[in-house]
py3Dmol code that shows the C-alpha trace and the ligand (Angstrom):
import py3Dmol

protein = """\
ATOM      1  CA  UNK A   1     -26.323 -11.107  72.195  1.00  0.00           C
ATOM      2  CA  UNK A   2     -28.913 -13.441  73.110  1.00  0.00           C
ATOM      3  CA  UNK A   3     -31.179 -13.034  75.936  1.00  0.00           C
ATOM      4  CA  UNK A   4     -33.546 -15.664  77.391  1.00  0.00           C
ATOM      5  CA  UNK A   5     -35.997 -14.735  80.457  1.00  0.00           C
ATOM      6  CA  UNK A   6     -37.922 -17.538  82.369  1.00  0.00           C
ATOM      7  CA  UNK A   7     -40.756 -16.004  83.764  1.00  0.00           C
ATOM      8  CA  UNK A   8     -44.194 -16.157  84.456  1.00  0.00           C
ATOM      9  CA  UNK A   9     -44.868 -12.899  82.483  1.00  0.00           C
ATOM     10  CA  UNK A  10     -43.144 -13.602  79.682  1.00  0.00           C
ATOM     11  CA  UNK A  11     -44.863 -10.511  77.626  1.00  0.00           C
ATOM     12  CA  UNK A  12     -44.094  -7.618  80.137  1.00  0.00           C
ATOM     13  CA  UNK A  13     -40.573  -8.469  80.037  1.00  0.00           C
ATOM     14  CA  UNK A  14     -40.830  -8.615  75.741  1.00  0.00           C
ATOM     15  CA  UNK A  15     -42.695  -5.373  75.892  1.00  0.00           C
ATOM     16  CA  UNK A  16     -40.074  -3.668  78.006  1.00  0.00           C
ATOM     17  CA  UNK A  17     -37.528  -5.071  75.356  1.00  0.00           C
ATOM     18  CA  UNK A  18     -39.228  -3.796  72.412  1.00  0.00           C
ATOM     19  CA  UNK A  19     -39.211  -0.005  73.175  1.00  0.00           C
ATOM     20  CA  UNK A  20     -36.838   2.722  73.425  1.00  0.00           C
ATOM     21  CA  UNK A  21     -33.143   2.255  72.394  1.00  0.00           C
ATOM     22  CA  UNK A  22     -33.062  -1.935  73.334  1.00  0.00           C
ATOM     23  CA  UNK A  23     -36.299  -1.889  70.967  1.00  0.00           C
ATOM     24  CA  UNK A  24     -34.049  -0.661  68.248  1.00  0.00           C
ATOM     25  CA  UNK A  25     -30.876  -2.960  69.538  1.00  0.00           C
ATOM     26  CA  UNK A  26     -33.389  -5.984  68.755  1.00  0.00           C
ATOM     27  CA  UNK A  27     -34.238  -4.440  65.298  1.00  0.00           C
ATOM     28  CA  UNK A  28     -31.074  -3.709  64.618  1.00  0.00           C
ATOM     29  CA  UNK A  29     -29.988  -7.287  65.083  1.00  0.00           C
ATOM     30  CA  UNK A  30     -27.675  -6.555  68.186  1.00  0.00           C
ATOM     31  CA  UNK A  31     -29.748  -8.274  70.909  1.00  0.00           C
ATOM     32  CA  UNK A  32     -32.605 -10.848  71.109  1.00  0.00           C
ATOM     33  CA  UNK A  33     -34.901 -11.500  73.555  1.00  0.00           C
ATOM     34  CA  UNK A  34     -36.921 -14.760  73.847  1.00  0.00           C
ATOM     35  CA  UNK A  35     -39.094 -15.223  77.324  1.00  0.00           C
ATOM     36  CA  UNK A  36     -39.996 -18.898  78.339  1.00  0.00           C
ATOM     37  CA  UNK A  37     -43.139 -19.457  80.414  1.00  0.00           C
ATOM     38  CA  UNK A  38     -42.512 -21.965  83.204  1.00  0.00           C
ATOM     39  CA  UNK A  39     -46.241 -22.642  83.586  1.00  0.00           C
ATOM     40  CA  UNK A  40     -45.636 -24.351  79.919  1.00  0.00           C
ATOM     41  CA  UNK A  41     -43.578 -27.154  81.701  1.00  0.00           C
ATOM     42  CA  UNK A  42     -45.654 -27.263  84.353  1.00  0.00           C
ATOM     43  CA  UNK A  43     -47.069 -31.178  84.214  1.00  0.00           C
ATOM     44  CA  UNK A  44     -50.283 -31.321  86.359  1.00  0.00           C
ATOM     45  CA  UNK A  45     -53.888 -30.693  84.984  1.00  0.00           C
ATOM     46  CA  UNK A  46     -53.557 -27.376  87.201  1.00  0.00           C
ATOM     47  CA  UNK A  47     -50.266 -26.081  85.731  1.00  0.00           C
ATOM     48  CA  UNK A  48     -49.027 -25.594  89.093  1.00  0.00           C
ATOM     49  CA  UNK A  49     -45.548 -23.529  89.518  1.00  0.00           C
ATOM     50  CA  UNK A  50     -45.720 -23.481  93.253  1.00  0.00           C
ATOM     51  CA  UNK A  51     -46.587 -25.206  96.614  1.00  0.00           C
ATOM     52  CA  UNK A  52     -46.666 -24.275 100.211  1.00  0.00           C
ATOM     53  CA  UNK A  53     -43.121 -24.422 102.366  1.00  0.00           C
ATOM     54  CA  UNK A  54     -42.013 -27.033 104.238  1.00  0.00           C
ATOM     55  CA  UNK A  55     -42.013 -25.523 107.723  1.00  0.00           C
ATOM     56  CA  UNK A  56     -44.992 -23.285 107.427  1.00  0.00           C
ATOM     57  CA  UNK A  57     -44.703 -19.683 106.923  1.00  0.00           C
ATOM     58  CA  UNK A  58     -46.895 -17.143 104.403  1.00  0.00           C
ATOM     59  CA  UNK A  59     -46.311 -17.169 101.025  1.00  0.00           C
ATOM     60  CA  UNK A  60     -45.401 -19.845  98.156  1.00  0.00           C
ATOM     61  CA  UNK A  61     -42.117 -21.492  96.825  1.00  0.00           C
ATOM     62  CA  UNK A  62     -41.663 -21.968  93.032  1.00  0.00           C
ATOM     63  CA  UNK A  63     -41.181 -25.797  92.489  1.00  0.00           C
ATOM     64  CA  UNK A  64     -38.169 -27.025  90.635  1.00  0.00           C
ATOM     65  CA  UNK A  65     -39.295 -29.260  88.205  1.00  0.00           C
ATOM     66  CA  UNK A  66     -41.546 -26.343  85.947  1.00  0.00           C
ATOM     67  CA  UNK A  67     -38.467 -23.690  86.018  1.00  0.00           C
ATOM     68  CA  UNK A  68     -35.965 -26.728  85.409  1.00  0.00           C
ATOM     69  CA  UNK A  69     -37.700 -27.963  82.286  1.00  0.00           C
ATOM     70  CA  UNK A  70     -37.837 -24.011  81.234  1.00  0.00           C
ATOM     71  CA  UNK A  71     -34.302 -23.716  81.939  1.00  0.00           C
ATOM     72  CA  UNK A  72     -33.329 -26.620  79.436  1.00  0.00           C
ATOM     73  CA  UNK A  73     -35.348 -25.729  76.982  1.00  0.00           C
ATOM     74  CA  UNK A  74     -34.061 -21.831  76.984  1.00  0.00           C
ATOM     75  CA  UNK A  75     -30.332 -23.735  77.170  1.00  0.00           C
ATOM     76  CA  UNK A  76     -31.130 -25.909  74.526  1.00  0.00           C
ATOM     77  CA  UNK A  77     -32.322 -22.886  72.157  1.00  0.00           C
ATOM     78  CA  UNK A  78     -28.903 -21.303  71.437  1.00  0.00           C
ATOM     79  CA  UNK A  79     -25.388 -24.070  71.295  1.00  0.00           C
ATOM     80  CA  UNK A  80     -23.454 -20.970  72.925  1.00  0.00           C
ATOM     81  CA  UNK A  81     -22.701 -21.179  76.477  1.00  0.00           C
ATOM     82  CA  UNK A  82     -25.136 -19.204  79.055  1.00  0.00           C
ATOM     83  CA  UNK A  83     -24.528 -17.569  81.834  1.00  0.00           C
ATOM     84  CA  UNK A  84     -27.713 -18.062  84.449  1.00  0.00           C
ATOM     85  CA  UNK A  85     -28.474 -15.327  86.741  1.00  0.00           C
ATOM     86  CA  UNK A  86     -31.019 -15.202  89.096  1.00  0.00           C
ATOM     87  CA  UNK A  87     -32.748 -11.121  89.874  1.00  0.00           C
ATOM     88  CA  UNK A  88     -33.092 -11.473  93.722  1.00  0.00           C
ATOM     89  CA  UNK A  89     -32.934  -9.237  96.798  1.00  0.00           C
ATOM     90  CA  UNK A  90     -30.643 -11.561  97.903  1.00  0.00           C
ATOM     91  CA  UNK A  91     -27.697 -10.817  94.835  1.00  0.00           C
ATOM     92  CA  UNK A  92     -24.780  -8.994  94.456  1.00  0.00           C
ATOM     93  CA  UNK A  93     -25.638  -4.877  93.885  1.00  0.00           C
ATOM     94  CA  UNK A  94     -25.974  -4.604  90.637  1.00  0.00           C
ATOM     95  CA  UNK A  95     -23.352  -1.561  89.308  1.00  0.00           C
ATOM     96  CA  UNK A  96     -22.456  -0.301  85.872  1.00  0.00           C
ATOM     97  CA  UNK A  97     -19.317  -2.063  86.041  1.00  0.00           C
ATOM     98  CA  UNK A  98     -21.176  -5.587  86.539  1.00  0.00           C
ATOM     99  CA  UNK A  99     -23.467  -4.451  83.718  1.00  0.00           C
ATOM    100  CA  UNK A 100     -20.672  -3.652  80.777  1.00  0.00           C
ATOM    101  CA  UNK A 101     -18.891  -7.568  82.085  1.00  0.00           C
ATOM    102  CA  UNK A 102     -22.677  -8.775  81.537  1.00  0.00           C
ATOM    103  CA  UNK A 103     -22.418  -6.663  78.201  1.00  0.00           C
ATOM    104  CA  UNK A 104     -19.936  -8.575  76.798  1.00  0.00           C
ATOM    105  CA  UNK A 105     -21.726 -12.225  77.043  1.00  0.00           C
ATOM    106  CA  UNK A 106     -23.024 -13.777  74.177  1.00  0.00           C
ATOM    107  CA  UNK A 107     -25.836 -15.003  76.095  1.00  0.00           C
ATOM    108  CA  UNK A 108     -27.406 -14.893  79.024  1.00  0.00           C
ATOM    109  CA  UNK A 109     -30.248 -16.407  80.819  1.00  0.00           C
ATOM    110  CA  UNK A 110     -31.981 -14.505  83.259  1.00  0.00           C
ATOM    111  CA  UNK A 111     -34.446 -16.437  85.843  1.00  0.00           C
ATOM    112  CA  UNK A 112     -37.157 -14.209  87.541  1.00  0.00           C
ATOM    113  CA  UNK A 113     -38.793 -15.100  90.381  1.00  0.00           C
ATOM    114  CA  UNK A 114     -42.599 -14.632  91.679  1.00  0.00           C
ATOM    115  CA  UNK A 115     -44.584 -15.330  94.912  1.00  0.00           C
ATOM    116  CA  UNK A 116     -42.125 -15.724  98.138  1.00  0.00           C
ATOM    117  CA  UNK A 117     -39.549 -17.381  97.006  1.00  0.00           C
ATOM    118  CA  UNK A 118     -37.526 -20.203  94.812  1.00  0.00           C
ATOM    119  CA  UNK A 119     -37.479 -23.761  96.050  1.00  0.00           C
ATOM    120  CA  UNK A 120     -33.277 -23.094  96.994  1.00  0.00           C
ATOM    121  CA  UNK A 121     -31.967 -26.369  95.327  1.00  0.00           C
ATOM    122  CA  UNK A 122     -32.783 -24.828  91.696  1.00  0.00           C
ATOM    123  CA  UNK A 123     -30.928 -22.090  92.814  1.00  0.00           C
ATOM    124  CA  UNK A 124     -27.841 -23.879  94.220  1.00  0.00           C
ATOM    125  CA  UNK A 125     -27.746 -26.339  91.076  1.00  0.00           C
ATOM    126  CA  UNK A 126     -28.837 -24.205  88.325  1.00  0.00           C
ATOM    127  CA  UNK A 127     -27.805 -20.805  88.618  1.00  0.00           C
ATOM    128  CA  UNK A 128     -24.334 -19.557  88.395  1.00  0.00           C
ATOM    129  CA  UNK A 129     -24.961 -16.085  90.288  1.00  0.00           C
ATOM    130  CA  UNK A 130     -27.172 -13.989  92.003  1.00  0.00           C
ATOM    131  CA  UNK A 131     -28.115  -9.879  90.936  1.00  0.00           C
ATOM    132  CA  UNK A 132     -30.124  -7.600  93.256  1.00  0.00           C
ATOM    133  CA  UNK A 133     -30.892  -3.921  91.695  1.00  0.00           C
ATOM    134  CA  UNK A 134     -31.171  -2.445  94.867  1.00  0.00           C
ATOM    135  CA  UNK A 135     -32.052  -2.745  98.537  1.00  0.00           C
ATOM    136  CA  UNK A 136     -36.073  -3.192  98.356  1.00  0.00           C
ATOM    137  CA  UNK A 137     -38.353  -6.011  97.559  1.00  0.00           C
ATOM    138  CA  UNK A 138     -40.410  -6.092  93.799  1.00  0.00           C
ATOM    139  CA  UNK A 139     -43.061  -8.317  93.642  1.00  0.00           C
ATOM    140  CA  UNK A 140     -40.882 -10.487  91.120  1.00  0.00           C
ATOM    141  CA  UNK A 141     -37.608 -10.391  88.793  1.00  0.00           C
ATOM    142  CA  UNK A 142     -39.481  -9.554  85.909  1.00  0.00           C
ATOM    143  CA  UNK A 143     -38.591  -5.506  86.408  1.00  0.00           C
ATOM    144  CA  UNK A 144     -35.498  -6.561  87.337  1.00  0.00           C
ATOM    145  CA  UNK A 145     -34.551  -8.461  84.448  1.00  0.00           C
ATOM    146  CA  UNK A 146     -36.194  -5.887  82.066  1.00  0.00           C
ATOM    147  CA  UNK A 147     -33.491  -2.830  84.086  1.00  0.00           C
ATOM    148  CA  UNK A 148     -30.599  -5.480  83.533  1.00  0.00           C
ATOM    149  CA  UNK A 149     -32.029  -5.980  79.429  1.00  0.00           C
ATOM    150  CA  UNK A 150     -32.048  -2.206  78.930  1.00  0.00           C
ATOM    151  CA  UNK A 151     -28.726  -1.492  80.850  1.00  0.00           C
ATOM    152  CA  UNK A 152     -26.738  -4.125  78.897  1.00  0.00           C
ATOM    153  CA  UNK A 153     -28.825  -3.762  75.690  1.00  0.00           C
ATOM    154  CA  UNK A 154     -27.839   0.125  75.233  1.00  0.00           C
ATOM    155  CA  UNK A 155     -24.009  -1.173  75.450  1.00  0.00           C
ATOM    156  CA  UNK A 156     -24.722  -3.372  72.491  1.00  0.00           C
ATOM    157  CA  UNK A 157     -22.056  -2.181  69.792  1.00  0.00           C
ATOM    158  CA  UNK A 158     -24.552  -0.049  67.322  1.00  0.00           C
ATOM    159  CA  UNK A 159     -27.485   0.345  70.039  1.00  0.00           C
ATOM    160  CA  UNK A 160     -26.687   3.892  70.862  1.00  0.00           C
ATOM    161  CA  UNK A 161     -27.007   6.671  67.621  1.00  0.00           C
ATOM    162  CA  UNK A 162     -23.818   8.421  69.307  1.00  0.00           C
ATOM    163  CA  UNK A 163     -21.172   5.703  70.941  1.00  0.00           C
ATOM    164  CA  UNK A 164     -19.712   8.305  72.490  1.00  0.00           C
ATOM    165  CA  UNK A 165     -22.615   9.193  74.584  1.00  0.00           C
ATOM    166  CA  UNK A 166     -22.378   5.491  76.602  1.00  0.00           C
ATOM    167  CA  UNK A 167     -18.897   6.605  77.654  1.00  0.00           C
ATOM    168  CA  UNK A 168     -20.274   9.920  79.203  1.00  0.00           C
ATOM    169  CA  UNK A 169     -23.074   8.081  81.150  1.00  0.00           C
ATOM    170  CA  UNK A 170     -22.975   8.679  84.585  1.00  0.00           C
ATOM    171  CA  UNK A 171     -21.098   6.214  86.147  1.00  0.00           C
ATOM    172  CA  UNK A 172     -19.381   4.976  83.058  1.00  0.00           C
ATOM    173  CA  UNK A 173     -15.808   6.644  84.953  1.00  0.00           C
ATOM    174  CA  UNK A 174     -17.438   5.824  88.542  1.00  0.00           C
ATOM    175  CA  UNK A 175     -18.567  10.041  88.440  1.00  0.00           C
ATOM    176  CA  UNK A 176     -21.999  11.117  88.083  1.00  0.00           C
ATOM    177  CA  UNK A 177     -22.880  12.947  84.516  1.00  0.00           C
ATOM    178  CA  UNK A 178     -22.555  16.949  84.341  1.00  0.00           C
ATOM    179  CA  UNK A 179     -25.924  18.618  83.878  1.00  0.00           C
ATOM    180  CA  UNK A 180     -26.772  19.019  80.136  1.00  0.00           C
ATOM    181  CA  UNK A 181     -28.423  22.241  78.838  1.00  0.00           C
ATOM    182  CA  UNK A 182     -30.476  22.759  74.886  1.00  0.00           C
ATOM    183  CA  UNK A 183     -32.043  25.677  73.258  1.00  0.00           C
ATOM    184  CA  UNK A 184     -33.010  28.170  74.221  1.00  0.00           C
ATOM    185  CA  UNK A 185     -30.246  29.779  75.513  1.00  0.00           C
ATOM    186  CA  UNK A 186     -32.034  32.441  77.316  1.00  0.00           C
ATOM    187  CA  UNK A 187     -35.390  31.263  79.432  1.00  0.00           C
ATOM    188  CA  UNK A 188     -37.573  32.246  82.370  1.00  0.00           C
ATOM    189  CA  UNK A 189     -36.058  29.171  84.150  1.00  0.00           C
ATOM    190  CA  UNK A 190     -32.854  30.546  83.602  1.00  0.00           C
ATOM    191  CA  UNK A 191     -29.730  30.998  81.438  1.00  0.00           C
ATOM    192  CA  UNK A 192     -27.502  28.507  79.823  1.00  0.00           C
ATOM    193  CA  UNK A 193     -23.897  28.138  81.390  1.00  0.00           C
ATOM    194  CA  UNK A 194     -21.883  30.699  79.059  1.00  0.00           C
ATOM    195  CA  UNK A 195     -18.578  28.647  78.644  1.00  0.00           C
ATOM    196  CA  UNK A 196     -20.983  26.437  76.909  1.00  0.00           C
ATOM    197  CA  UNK A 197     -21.518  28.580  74.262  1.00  0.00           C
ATOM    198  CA  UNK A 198     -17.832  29.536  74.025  1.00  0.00           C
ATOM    199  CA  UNK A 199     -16.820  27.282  71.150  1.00  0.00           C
ATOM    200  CA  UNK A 200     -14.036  26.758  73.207  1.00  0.00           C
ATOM    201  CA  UNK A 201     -13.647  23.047  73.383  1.00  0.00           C
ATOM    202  CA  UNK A 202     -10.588  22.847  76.245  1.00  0.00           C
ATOM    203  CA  UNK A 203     -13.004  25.103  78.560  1.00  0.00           C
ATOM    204  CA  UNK A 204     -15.736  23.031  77.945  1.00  0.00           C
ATOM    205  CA  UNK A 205     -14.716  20.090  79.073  1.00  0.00           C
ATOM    206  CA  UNK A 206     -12.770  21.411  81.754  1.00  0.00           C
ATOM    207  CA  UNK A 207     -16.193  22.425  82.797  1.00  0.00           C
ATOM    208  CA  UNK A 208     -18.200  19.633  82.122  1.00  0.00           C
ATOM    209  CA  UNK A 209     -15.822  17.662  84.227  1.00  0.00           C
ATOM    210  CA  UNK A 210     -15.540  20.052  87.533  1.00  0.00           C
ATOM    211  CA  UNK A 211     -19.497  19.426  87.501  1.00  0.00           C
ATOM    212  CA  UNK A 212     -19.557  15.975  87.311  1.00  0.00           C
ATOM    213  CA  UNK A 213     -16.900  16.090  89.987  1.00  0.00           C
ATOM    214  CA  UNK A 214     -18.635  18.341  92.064  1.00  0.00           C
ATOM    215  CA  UNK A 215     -22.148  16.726  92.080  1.00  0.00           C
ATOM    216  CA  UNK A 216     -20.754  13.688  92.566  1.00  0.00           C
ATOM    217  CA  UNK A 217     -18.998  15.614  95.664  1.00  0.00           C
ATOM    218  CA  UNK A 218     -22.260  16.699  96.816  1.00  0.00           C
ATOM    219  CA  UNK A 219     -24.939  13.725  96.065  1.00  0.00           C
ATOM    220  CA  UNK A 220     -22.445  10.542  96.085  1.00  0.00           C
ATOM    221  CA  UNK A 221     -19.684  11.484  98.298  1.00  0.00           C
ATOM    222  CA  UNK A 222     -18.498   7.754  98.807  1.00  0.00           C
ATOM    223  CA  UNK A 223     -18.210   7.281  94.971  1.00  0.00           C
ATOM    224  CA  UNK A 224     -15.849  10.056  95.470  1.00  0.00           C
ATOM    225  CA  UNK A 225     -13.754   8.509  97.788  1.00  0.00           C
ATOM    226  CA  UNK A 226     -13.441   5.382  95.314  1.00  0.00           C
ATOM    227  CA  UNK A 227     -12.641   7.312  92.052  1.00  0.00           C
ATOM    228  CA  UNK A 228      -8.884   7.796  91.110  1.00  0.00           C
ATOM    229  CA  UNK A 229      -8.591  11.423  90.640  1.00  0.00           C
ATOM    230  CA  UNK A 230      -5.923  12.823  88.714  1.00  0.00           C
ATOM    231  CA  UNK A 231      -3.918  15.703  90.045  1.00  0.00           C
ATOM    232  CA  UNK A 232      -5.698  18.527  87.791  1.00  0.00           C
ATOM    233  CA  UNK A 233      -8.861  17.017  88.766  1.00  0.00           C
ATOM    234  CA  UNK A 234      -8.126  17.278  92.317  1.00  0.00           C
ATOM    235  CA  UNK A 235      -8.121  21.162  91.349  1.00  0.00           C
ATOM    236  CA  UNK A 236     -11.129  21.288  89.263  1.00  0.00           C
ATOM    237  CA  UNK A 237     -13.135  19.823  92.350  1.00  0.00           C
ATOM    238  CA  UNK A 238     -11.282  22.103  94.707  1.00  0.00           C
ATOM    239  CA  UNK A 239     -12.392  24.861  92.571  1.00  0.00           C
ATOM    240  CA  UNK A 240     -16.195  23.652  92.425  1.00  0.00           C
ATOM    241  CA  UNK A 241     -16.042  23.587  96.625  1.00  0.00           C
ATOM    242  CA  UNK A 242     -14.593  27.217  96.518  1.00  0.00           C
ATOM    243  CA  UNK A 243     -17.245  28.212  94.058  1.00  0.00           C
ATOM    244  CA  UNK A 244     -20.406  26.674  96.041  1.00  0.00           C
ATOM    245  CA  UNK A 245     -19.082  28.293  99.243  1.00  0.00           C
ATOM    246  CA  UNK A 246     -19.550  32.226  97.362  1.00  0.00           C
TER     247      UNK A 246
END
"""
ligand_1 = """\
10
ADE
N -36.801 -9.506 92.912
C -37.447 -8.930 93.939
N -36.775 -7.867 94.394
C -35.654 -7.762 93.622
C -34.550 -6.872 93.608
N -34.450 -5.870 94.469
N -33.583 -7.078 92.705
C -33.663 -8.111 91.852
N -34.683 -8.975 91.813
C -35.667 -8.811 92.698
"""
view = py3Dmol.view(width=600, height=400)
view.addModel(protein, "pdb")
view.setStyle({"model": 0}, {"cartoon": {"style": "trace"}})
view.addModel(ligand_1, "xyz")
view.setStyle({"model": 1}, {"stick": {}})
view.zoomTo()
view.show()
């Protein structure tokens, strides 16, 4: 998968790419991440990427022409068809469900914004959707962009060691993840679950699932109330309420 990022700071979004698990996707070949510096295509002697707005108000507007001519050339890089998403408060929620679709792409082109806002014609004409990650206000997309690049990165087939361990990230089933416990087994902060030390596989996940059930019961009751439960499930969590209430 091929990733293309038009930004003003095109080396904090490469050094976010180049650590960690994504850091090893690009090594491995699995994803590539190319940044494209709209100042570049900026045409003045100043290199200007922004004016005042029309109508007064604080802040600058990003003008079209320098993100434009940054956008071609990043769409001109790769023959593939893109996908051009703009990080905004002002997008859809970003969810893990949106983020294994976005896995899938072959490319994608991610436009991150800077000062108060994006002249709103490149946005109508060039971009084909819109991504918030949450209800607050960075200082630009770059952040964003780099929390979409690791979220669909890690999904890259042959990113993660263990493939198994994607499908028992939290939210990967709509449930938060179980808590997770290591050596030692016995420690001042406390003791590790015994059934996890059973060697009894059926009981263990039996277990592992009542606690994601029941946490996501307790910390993210409305993701609850959208999860399909089956009917043995409907028991495990029934089971973790009885148990929190001794
Ligand atoms: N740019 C500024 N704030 C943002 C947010 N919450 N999500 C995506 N991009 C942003």
């Amino acid at each position: 998968m091929r990733v293309d990022v038009i930004t003003l700071f095109p080396e904090f979004v490469d050094a976010a790419a180049r650590v960690g698990v994504v850091g090893r996707a690009q090594d491995r070949g699995l994803l590539d991440v190319h940044g494209w510096n709209p100042r570049d295509y900026a045409t003045d002697a100043y290199r200007r990427v922004d004016e005042r707005p029309f109508g007064g108000g604080p802040g600058m507007v990003m003008l079209i022409e320098p993100l434009r001519d940054a956008l071609r050339a990043a769409r001109a890089a790769d023959p593939r068809p893109v996908r051009t998403i703009f990080l905004s408060p002002q997008g859809t929620r970003l969810t893990q469900d949106k983020v294994r679709e976005l896995a899938k792409e072959d490319r994608l082109i991610l436009l991150c914004g800077r000062y108060e806002a994006v002249d709103e014609r490149l946005i109508e004409h060039e971009v084909d959707e819109e991504i918030s990650i949450g209800d607050y206000v960075l200082s630009g997309g770059e952040l964003a962009a780099a929390v979409l690049i690791d979220a669909i990165g890690r999904l890259q087939d042959g990113a993660l060691n263990d493939a198994a361990s994607a499908q028992q990230d939290s939210f990967s089933d709509g449930l938060l993840d179980c808590p997770h416990y290591t050596r030692p087994v016995t420690h001042e902060l406390g003791e590790v679950p015994a059934v996890l030390l059973s060697g009894d596989h059926a009981a263990i996940a039996k277990w592992r699932r009542k606690q994601a059930l029941g946490r996501t019961w307790q910390r993210r009751p409305e993701l609850l109330a959208r999860a399909m439960l089956k009917p043995e499930e409907n028991l495990f969590l029934l089971e973790f309420q009885k148990d929190t209430k001794k």
